[in-house]
C-alpha positions in Angstrom: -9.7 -20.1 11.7 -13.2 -21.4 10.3 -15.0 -18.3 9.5 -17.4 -20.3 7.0 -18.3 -17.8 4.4 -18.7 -17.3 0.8 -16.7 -15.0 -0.6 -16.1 -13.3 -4.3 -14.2 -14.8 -6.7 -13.7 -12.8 -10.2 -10.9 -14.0 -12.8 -10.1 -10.9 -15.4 -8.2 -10.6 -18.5 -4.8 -9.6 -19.4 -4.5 -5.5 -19.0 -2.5 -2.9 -18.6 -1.3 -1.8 -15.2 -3.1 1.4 -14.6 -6.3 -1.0 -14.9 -5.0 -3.7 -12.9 -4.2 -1.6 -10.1 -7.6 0.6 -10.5 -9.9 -2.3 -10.4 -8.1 -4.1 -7.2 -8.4 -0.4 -5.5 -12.4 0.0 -6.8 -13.0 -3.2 -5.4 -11.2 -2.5 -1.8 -13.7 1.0 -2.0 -16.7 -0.3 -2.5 -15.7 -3.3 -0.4 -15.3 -0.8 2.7 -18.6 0.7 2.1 -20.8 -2.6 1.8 -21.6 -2.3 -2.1 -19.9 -5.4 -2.9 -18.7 -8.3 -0.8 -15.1 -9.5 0.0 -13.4 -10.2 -3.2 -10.5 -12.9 -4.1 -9.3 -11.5 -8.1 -6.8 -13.1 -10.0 -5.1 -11.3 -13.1 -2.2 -10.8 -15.6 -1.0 -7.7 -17.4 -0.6 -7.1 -20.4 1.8 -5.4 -21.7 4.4 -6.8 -19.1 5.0 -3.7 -16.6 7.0 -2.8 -14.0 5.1 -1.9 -11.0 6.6 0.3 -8.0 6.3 0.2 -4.6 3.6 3.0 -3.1 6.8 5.4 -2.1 9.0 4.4 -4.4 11.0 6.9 -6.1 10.8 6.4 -9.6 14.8 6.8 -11.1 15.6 3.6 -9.1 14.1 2.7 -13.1 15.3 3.3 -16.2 12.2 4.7 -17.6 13.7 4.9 -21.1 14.9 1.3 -20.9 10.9 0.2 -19.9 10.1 2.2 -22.9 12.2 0.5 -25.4 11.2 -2.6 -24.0 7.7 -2.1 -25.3 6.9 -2.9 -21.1 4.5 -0.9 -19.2 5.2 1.1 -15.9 2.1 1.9 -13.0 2.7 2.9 -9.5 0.8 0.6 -6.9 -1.1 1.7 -4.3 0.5 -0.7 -1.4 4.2 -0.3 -0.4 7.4 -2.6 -1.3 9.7 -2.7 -4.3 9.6 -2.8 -7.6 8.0 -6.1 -9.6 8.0 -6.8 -13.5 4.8 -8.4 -14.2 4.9 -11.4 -16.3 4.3 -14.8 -16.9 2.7 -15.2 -13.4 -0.5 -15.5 -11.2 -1.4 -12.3 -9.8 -3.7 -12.1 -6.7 -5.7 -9.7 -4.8 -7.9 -9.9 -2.1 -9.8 -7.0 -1.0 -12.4 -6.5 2.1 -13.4 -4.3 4.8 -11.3 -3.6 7.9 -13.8 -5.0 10.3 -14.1 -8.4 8.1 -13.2 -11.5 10.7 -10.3 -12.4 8.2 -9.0 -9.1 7.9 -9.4 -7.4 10.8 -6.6 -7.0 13.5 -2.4 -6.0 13.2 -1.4 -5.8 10.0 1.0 -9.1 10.6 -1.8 -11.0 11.3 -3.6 -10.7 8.5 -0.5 -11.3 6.7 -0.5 -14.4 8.3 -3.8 -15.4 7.8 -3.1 -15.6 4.3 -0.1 -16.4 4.0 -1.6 -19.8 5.3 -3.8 -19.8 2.9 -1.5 -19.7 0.0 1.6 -21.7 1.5 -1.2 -24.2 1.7 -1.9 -23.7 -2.2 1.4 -24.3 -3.2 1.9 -27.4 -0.9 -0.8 -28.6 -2.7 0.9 -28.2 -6.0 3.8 -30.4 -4.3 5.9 -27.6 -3.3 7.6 -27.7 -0.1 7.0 -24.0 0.5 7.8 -22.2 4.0 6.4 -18.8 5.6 9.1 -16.5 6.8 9.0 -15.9 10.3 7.2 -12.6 11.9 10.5 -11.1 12.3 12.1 -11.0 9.2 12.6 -7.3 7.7 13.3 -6.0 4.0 16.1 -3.7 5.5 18.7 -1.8 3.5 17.7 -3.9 0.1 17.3 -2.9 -3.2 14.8 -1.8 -5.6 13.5 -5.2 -6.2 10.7 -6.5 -4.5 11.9 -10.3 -4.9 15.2 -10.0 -3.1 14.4 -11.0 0.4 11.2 -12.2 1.6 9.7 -10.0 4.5 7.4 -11.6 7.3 5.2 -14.5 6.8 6.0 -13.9 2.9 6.9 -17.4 1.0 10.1 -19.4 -0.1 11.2 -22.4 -1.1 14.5 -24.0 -0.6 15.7 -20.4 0.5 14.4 -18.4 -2.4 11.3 -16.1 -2.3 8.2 -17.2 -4.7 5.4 -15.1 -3.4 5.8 -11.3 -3.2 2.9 -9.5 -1.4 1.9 -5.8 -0.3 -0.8 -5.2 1.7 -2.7 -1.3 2.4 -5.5 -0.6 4.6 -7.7 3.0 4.3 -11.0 4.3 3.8 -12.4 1.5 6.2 -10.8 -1.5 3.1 -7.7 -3.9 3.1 -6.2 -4.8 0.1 -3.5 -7.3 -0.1 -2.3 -8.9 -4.1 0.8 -10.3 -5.0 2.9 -11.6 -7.3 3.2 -15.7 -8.2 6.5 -15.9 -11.0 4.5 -19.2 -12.8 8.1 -19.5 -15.5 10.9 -17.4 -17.2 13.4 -15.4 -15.9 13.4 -13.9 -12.2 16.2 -11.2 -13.2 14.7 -10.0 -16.5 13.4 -6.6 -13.1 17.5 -6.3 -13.2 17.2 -5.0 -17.0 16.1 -1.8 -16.2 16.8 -1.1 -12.6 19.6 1.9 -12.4 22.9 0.9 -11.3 26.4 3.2 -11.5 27.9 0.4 -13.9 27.5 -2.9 -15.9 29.3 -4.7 -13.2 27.6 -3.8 -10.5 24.0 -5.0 -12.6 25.7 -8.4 -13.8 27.0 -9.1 -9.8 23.0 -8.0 -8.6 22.0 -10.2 -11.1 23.5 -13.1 -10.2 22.7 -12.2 -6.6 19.0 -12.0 -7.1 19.5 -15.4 -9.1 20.1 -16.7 -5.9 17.3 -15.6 -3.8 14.1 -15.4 -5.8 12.4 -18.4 -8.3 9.6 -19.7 -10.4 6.8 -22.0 -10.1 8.5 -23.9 -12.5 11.9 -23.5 -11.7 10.8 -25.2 -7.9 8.9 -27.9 -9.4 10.5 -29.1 -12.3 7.6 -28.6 -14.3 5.5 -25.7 -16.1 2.6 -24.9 -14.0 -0.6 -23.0 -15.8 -2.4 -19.9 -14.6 -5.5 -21.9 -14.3 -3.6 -24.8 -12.3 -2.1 -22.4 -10.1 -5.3 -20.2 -9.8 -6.8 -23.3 -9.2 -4.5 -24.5 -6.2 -4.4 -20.9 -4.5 -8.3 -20.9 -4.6 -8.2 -25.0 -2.5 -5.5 -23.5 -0.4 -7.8 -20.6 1.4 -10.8 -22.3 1.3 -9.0 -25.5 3.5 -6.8 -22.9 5.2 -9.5 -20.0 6.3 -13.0 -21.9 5.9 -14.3 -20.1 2.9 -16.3 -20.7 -0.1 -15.6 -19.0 -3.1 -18.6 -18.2 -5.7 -16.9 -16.7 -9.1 -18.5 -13.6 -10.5 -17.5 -10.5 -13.0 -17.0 -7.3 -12.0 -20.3 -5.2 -11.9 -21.1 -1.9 -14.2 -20.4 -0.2 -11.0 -16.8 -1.3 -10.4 -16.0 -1.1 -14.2 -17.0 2.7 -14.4 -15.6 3.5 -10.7 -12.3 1.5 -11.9 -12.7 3.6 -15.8 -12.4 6.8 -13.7 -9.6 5.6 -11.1 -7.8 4.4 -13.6 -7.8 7.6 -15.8 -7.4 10.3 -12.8 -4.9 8.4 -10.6 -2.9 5.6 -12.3 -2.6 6.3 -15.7 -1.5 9.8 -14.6 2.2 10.7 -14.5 1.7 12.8 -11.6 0.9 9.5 -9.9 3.5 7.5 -11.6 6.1 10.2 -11.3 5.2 11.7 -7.6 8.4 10.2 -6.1 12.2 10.4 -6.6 15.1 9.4 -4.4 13.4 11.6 -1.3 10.0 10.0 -1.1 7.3 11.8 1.1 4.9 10.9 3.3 1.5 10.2 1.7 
């Protein structure tokens, strides 16, 4: 698809997670109501946090072990499992529902740009597939990175691009996770198991399924590199243009207020334990 537009592209600082996650959602609002145009962010956190899935009940995490850690802890507004943020190219990409990109099923989106960043990666030399429509996270654990689900990314059999997607209020928001280097299992630290041998045989199982930039490559790839790639990749892939720009006053104090009445609240955090609800 050659939709020839110019779209948004805005590369932030390291923050926490409650920012992070209000700023991609400010973005999707305003998005939805015209105020600002399609937007393609990339970001890092700071401190490194563990970020749930949208109905994910909260004790499949050892809050206290997060904690002690000194790592931070935010509830996402998309679905999926649980990610631990670090060392790695975070993406979002935000727009309204009617958009030609982003408009249609749910999986076709997904597939639109998946294309987009499997091309990236190829382009970085990786020989990176998309999982096919059917494939499922059924009956897994708390870790996002476990399986990939449909038209997510692997290499060599092991997931390297994690994404969530949400649509409401007329917006689709889609970002994901890109592990650049370090240690895939570090999530298995502080996920709740009954004993010691059960986390050392999910470690070694995770080991097995989920990698690193650097790890598939052989060599340490840089934010800006793979920023850099993911930004050729769906401009060749969908026909845009990307013009980079900073958030506007509008979006910072629309994201200020998010972030302080939704995701830095534990009544956000916290809304879920092992019996989710609808919401």
């Amino acid at each position: 698809m050659n939709s020839s537009q110019t779209w948004r592209l805005i590369i932030t600082e390291a923050a926490p997670g409650s920012w992070n996650m209000a700023v991609d959602e400010t973005i999707a609002l305003l998005s939805a109501r015209g105020a600002t145009p399609p937007t393609l962010r990339f970001y890092r956190w700071n401190p490194p946090t563990v970020s749930l899935g949208r109905h994910q009940p909260v004790d499949e995490i050892d809050l206290d072990e997060v904690r002690r850690r000194g790592w931070g802890v935010v509830r996402r507004p998309t679905g999926g499992r649980a990610i631990l943020h670090t060392d790695e190219l975070t993406y979002s990409i935000a727009g309204p529902v009617d958009h030609p990109l982003l408009q249609g099923p749910v999986l076709d989106v997904y597939r639109r740009l998946s294309e987009g960043l499997l091309l990236g990666l190829q382009r970085l030399g990786l020989e990176a597939v998309k999982a096919p429509p059917s494939a499922r996270a059924r009956d897994v654990s708390a870790a996002c990175f476990e399986v990939p689900s449909a038209y997510e990314i692997s290499v060599q059999g092991k997931k390297i691009i994690g994404s969530a997607q949400r649509r409401a209020s007329g917006f689709v928001l889609q970002h994901g996770s890109l592990p650049l280097f370090g240690d895939v299992t570090r999530l298995v630290e502080v996920m709740t198991f009954t004993d010691e041998g059960a986390r050392q045989a999910f470690r070694t199982h995770l080991a097995g399924r989920a990698t690193t930039l650097e790890a598939a490559l052989g060599r340490r790839v840089s934010f800006w590199e793979a920023a850099t790639a993911i930004v050729d990749g769906l401009n060749s892939a969908l026909g845009l243009d990307f013009t980079e720009d900073d958030l506007t006053p509008e979006e910072l104090a629309m994201a200020q207020e998010i972030e302080q009445s939704k995701y830095a609240s534990p009544d956000w955090t916290m809304r879920f334990t092992r019996s989710p609800l609808q919401a």
